[in-house]
C-alpha positions in Angstrom: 0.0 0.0 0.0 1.5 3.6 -1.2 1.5 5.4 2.1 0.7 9.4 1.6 2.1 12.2 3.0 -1.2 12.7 4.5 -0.8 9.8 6.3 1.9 10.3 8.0 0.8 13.6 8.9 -2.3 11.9 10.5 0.0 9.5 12.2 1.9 12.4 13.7 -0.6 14.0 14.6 -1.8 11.1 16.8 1.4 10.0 18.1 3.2 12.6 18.3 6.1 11.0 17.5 8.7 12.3 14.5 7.8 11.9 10.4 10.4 9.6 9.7 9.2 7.3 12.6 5.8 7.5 11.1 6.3 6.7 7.8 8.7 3.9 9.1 5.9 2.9 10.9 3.3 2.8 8.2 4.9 1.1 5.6 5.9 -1.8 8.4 2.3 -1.9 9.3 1.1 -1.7 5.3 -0.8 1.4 6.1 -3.0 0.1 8.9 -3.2 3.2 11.6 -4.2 1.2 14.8 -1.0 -1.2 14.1 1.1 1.9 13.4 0.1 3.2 16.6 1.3 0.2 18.3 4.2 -0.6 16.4 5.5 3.2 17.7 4.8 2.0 21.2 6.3 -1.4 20.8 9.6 0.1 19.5 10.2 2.6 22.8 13.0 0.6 24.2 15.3 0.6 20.8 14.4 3.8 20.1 15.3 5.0 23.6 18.6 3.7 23.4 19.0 5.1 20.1 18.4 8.6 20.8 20.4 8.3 24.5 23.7 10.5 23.0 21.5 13.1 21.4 21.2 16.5 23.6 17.8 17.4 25.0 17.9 21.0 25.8 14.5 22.1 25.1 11.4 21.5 27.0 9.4 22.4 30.1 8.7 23.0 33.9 5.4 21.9 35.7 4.0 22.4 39.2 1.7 20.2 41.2 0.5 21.2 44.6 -1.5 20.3 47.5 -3.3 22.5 48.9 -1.7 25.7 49.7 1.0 24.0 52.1 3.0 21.7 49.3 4.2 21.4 45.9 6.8 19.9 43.5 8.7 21.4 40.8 10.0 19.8 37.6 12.0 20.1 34.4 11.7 17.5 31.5 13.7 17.9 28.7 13.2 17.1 25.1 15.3 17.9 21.6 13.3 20.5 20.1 11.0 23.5 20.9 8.2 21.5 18.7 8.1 18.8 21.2 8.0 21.3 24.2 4.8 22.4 22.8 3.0 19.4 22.3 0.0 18.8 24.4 1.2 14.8 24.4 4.2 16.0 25.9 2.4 18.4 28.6 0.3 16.2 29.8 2.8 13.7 30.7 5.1 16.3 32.3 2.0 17.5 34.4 1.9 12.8 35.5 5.5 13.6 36.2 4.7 17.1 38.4 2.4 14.8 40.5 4.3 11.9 40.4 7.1 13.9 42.5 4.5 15.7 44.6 3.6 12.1 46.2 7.6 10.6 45.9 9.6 10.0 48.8 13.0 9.7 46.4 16.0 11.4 47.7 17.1 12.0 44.3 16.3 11.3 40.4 17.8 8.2 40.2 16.0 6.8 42.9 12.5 8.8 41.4 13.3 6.6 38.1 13.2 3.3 39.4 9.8 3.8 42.0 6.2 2.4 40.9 4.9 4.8 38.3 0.9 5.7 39.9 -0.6 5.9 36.9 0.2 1.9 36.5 1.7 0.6 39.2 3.4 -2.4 37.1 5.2 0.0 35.8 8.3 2.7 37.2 8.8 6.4 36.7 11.2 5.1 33.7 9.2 2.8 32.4 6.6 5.8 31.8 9.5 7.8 29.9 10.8 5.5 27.5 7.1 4.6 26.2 6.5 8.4 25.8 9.8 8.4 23.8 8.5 6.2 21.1 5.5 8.4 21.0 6.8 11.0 20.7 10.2 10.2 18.5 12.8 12.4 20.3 15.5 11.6 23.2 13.2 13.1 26.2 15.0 13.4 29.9 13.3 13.9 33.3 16.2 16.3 34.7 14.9 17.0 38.5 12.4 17.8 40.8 11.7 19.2 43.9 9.3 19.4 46.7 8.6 22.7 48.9 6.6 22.7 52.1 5.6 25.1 54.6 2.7 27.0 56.0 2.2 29.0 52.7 3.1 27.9 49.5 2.7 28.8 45.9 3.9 28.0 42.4 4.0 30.3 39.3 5.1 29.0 35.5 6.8 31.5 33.4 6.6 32.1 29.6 4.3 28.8 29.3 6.5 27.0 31.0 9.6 27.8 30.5 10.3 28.7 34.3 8.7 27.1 37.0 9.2 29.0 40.6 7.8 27.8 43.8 7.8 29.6 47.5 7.2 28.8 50.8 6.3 31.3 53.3 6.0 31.2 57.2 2.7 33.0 57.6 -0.3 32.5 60.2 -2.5 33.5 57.8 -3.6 32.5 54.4 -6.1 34.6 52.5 -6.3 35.8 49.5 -4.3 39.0 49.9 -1.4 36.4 51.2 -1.3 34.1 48.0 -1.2 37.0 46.0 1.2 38.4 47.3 3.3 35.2 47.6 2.3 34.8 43.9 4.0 38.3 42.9 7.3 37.5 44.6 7.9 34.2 42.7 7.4 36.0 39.3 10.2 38.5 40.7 11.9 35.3 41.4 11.7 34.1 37.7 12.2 37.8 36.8 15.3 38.4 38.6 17.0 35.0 39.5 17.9 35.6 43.1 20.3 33.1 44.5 19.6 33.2 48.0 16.9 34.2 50.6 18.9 36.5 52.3 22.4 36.9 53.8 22.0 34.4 56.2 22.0 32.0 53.7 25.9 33.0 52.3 28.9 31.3 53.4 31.5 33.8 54.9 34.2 31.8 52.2 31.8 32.9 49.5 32.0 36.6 50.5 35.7 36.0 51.2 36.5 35.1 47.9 34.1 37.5 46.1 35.8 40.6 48.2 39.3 39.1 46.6 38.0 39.4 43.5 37.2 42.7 43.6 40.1 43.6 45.6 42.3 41.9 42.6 40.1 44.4 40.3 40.6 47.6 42.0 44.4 46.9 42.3 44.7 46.3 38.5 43.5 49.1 37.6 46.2 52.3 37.4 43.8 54.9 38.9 42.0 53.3 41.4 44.9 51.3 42.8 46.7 54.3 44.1 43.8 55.5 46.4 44.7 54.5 50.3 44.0 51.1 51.7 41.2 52.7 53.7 39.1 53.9 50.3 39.8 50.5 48.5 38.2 48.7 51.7 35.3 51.1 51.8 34.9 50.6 47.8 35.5 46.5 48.4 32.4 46.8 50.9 30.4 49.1 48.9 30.5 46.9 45.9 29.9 43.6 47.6 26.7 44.8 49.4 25.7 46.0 45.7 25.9 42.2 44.8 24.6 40.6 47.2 21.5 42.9 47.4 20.9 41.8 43.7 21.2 38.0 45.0 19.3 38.1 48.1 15.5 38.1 47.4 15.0 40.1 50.2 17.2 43.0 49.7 16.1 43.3 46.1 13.8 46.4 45.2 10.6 44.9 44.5 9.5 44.9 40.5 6.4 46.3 41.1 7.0 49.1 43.8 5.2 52.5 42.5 8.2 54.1 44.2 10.9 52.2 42.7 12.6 51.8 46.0 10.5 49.7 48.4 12.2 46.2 49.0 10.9 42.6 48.4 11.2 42.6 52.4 9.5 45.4 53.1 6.6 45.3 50.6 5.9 41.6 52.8 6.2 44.0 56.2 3.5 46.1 54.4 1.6 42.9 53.4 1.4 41.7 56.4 0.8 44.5 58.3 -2.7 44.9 56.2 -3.4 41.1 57.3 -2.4 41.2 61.0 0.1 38.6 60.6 4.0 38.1 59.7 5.2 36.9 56.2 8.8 35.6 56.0 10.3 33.9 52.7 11.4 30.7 54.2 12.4 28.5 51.0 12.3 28.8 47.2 12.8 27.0 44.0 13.7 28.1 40.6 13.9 26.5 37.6 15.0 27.3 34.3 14.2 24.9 31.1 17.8 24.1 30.1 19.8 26.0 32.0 23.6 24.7 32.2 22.6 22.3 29.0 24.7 22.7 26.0 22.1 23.6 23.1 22.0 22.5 19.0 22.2 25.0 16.9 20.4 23.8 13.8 17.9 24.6 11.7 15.0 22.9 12.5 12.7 23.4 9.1 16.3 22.4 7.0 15.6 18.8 9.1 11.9 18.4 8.5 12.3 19.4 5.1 15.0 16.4 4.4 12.9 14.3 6.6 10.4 14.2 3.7 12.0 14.0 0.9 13.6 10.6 2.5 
């Protein structure tokens, strides 16, 4: 049986998985769809192992909570930006996302090999090599985390791109709370803070930043003339600068009318108006890809060789 570009095309559109996996898939399967459905499925393992060494980059970030007092964070990789925006895809990072709301894995390997809960004959890995052959690219569940605490919230970034959760230590939670909980983890996709605050920063950390700078000042011809007492002065001045850009609560607070009020002191004000404290205890942040090495091709040059295969 001649099989069509339409039919692949429909196949794809099913499966999700890639054209020439399709049309592989079809002509095994002399055109039937339900078979080629299966066949996909039924080839997961080889094609797993095939696409192990390619770089998955790409992807996205879910959140699952429960309640207002939990939630898990996590990042699943695939190869390109197409994949990331398939709802097949979505939908199974979501499974993941409350998959590790409900684990009790220490870390990803461990999350891999427990009983998947949407089939319990199955593990966490299992679950990601059938959604490979579905979906016909190398995919990767990178990590998760889970956040707890009296108050917490999760906010996705740029449809997923960024996923941010915080937990606050709060006696109350309203409205006005999550909201405003739910404003400082979009300035924490916004503005990448490293830390809480300063109490979180290791004195060797601030040690070895001040001997960078220090190493800066004295290379430069002007500046390294001035006494030892203005080069400490400008040491210390430029090291609270940075950390007041890494500590979420020393930064100024994106959406302060005055352009100066504090992340810290817009939850004082917060809290104030709900006769209660709110104090930042943890946060998560993470950023699709980050720290991956990327492909650089052009993906419409690939589809376009694809099929004329």
């Amino acid at each position: 049986m001649a099989i069509t570009a339409a039919m692949v095309k429909d196949l794809r559109e099913q499966s999700g998985a890639g054209m020439m996996d399709c049309k592989k898939a079809l002509t095994e399967c002399n055109g039937n769809m339900d078979e080629a459905l299966e066949f996909l499925r039924k080839n997961g393992q080889a094609k797993a192992e095939k696409k192990a060494n390619r770089i998955a980059a790409e992807g996205v970030c879910r959140i699952a909570m429960d309640g207002t007092s939990k939630g898990a964070v996590v990042e699943v990789n695939s190869e390109t930006d197409f994949v990331a925006k398939n709802e097949k895809f979505t939908a199974y990072v979501e499974k993941v996302a409350e998959q590790a709301l409900a684990s009790n894995a220490a870390d990803i390997d461990a999350f891999l090999a427990e009983s998947w809960k949407e089939d319990s004959a199955k593990t966490v890995n299992d679950s990601l090599v059938e959604m490979i052959a579905v979906i016909g690219e190398k995919l990767s569940i990178r990590r998760f985390e889970k956040v707890e605490g009296k108050a917490v919230v999760g906010y996705l970034h740029g449809a997923g791109r960024i996923g941010v959760l915080v937990a606050a230590d709060t006696d109350v939670v309203n409205d006005n709370i999550t909201e405003a909980l739910k404003n400082i983890a979009m300035q924490i996709a916004a503005l990448n803070p490293k830390y809480v605050d300063k109490s979180e920063i290791s004195e060797e950390y601030i040690a070895h930043e001040k001997e960078i700078l220090k190493a800066q000042i004295l290379n430069d011809p002007k500046e390294s003339q001035k006494p030892e007492k203005v080069i400490e002065g400008m040491i210390n001045g430029r090291i609270n600068k940075e950390l007041k850009e890494i500590c979420l609560v020393d930064q100024v607070y994106v959406k302060a009318e005055d352009g100066k009020q504090t992340v810290a002191q817009y939850l004082a004000q917060v809290g104030k108006e709900n006769n209660t404290t709110v104090a930042v205890t943890k946060f998560v942040r993470f950023e699709t890809g980050e720290g991956l090495e990327k492909k650089n091709e052009d993906f419409a040059a690939e589809v376009a060789a694809q099929m004329n295969a």
